[in-house]
N, C-alpha and C positions, 0 to 999 in steps of 0.2 A: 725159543718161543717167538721172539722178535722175525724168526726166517722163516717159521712158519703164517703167522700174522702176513708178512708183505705177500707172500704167492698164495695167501686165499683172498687178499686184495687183487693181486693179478689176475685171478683166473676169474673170480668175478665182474670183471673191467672188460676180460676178452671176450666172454662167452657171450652178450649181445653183437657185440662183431662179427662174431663167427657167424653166427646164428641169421644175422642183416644180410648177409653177403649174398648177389645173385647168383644162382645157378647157372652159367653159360652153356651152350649145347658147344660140343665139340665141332661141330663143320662153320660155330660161326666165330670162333676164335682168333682165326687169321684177320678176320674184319676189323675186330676193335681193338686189335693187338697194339700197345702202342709201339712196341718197337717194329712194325710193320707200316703204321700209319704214318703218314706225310700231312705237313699243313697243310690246308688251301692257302692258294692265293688269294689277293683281292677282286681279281676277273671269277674265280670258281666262285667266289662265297654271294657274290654279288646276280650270279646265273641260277644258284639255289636257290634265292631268296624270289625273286623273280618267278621261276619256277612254280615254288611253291604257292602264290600265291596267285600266281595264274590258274593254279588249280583250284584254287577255293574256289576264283571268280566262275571258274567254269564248271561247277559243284553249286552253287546257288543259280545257278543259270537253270543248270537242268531241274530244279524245284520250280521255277516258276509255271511249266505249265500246269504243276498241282494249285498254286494259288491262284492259278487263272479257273482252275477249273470251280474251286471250291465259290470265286468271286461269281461265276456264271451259275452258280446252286443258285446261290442266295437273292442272284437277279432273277431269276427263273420265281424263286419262291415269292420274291415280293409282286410280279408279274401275276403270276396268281393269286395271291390276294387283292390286287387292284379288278383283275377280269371278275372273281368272285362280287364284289363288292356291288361290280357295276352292273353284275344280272343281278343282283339282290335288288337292286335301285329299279334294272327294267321291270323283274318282276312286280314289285310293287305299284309302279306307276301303270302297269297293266289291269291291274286286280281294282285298281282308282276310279279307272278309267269303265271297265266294266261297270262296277257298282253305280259309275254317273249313269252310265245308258241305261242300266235299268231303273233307277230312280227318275230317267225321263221317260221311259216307257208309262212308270206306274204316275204321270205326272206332276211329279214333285221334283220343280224349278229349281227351290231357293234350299241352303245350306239349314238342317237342322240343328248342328251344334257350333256358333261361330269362335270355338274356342281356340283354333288354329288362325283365326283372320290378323290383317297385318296393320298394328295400331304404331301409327310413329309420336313425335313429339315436337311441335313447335317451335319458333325461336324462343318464344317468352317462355313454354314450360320452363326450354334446355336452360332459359339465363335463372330463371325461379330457382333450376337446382344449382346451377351453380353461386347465386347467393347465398343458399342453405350451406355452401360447402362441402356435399355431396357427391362422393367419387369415389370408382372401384365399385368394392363389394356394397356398401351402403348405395350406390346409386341406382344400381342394376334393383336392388331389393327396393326402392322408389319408383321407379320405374315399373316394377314386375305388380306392383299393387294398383296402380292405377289402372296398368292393363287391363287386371282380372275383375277389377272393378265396371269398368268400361264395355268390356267382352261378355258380361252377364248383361249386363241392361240393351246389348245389341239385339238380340233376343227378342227384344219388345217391339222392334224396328225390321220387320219384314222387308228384304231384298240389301239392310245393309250389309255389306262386304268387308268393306277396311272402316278407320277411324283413323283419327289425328285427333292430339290432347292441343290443346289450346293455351288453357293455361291450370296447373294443378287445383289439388282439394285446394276451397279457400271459402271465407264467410266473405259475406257484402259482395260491393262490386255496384253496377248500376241502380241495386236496391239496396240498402244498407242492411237491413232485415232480412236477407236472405241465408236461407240455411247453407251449413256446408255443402259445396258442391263443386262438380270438377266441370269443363267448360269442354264439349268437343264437338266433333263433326263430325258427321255418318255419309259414306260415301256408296254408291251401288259396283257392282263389277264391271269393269273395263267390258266396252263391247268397239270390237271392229277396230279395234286399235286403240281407242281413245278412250281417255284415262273415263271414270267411275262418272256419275252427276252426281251431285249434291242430293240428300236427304235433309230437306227444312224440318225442323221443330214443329209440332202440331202450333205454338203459342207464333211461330214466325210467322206461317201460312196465316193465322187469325187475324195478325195484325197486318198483315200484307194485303189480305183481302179486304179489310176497312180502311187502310190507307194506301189506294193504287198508286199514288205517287210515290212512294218509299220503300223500300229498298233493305230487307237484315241480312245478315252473316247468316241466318238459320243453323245457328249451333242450338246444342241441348244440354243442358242443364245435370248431369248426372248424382244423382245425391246417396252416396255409400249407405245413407243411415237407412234406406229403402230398399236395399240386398237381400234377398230370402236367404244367400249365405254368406254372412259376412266376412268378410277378408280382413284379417289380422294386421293392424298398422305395424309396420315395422319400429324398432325402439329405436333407429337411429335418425327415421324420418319425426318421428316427434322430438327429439332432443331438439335436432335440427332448428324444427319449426318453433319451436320455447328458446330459442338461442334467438332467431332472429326476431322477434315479437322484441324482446327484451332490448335486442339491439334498436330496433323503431323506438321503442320508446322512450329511449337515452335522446334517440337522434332527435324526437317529436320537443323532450323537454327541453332540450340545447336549443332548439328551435322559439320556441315560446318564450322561455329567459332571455332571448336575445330579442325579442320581437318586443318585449316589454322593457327592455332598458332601454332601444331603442326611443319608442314612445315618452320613455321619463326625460331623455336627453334632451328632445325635440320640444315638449311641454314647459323644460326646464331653460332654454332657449328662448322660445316664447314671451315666458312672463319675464326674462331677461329684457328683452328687447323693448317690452309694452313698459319695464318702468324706466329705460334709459329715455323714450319717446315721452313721456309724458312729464320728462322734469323741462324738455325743451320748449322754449319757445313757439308764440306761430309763425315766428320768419324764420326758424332753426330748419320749420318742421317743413315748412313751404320749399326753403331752400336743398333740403335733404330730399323730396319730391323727385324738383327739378336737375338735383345730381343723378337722381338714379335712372330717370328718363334721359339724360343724354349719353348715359353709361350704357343701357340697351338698346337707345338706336346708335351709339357709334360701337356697339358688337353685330349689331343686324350689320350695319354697313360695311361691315367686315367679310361678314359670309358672302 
């Protein structure tokens, strides 16, 4: 039992062996024979190694002109999409161009929709928003409202071109009563080289004309609540603006308590002084006079 047991152990142990084992063809036998084979030396193993590797190097050599090719696809392709691009651009500027000649044929000079014209912004807008703390996506969305604010009421201003913001929406200002309103200039189009004229305010010319000696900014006045369609204030430009209000007004009350203890200090000073003065004497008071008069001319005589 036991001699049976071990050789169905054995032959189960061998027959993966068997089974593993490569097939050799008979003509390559002599090759891998070991009792035929000889070491290498260290010169052979070192000339293989060499070899082979010369091969590789010379096996990716010959692939490069596929990745040069594939690299001159994709320059080719992006080439054509820049050529595409750039007749898209001429054509458009052609069809532009057309449309102007015939809207100067049919005599219509000036732009009917100035919703493309070029509105910039100030020093004082740009420092306004950066008070607000207004930057990135919230500023552009500040920026983008004034615009379309400004670009509707250009409208009303036959031959304006561009604009420049002044200074953003805001209440007061030279009139304390004056409604919200945003502050800009209206500029006509560049001729002959040189930059736009100015467009004055109907109220500038008015006052200009009754007072020849003087001189306005001819800005205008633009007031949002007068829009036929009103532009959406953005939520982060009002936070903004209720953030800074709130801040003035911290500053305004820090300002006045301090203005007013001031005041008590100085009053309080005062009646100090008037009742030291008047326990004195009139030779105290005569002599205290005449100290403080040689005290100021010998600082005069100083400077």
């Amino acid at each position: 039992m036991r001699l049976s047991s071990a050789f169905a152990v054995f032959t189960l142990a061998i027959i993966p062996a068997v089974f593993s084992t490569p097939v050799i063809p008979r003509d390559h036998v002599s090759d891998i024979s070991l009792t035929k084979r000889t070491p290498e030396s260290p010169p052979e193993v070192i000339q293989r190694v060499l070899h082979e590797r010369f091969n590789s190097l010379h096996a990716s050599s010959r692939q490069a002109p596929a990745l040069e090719a594939i690299y001159d696809r994709s320059l080719l392709g992006g080439l054509e999409k820049v050529a595409s691009r750039t007749a898209a651009k001429a054509v458009k500027k052609a069809a532009k161009a057309d449309r102007v000649t015939k809207a100067l044929d049919k005599g219509k000079t000036l732009p009917k929709r100035p919703s493309n014209a070029k509105v910039t912004f100030g020093s004082a807008a740009r420092a306004k928003l950066d008070e607000l703390g207004l930057h990135g996506k919230d500023r552009k969305k500040a920026k983008q409202y004034h615009k379309n604010i400004v670009k509707q009421d250009m409208k009303n201003h036959p031959g304006a071109d561009s604009a420049r913001i002044f200074h953003l929406a805001h209440k007061g200002g030279n009139d304390p009563n004056e409604r919200n309103h945003i502050t800009a200039g209206y500029y006509k189009a560049p001729a002959q080289g040189k930059p736009g004229e100015q467009i004055k305010s109907p109220w500038a010319k008015n006052f200009e004309a009754k007072n020849p000696d003087k001189k306005t900014k001819g800005l205008f006045h633009v007031y949002p609540e007068d829009q036929k369609r009103k532009t959406h204030v953005p939520s982060s430009l009002t936070r903004a603006t209720e953030a800074s209000a709130a801040r003035k007004k911290v500053e305004a009350d820090k300002a006045i308590a301090k203005a007013k203890a001031d005041e008590d200090a100085k009053t309080t000073r005062v009646n100090q002084e008037r009742q030291a003065g008047q326990s004195l004497s009139h030779d105290d008071k005569k002599a205290q006079r005449e100290a403080a008069k040689a005290a100021k001319a010998a600082k005069k005589k100083k400077t």
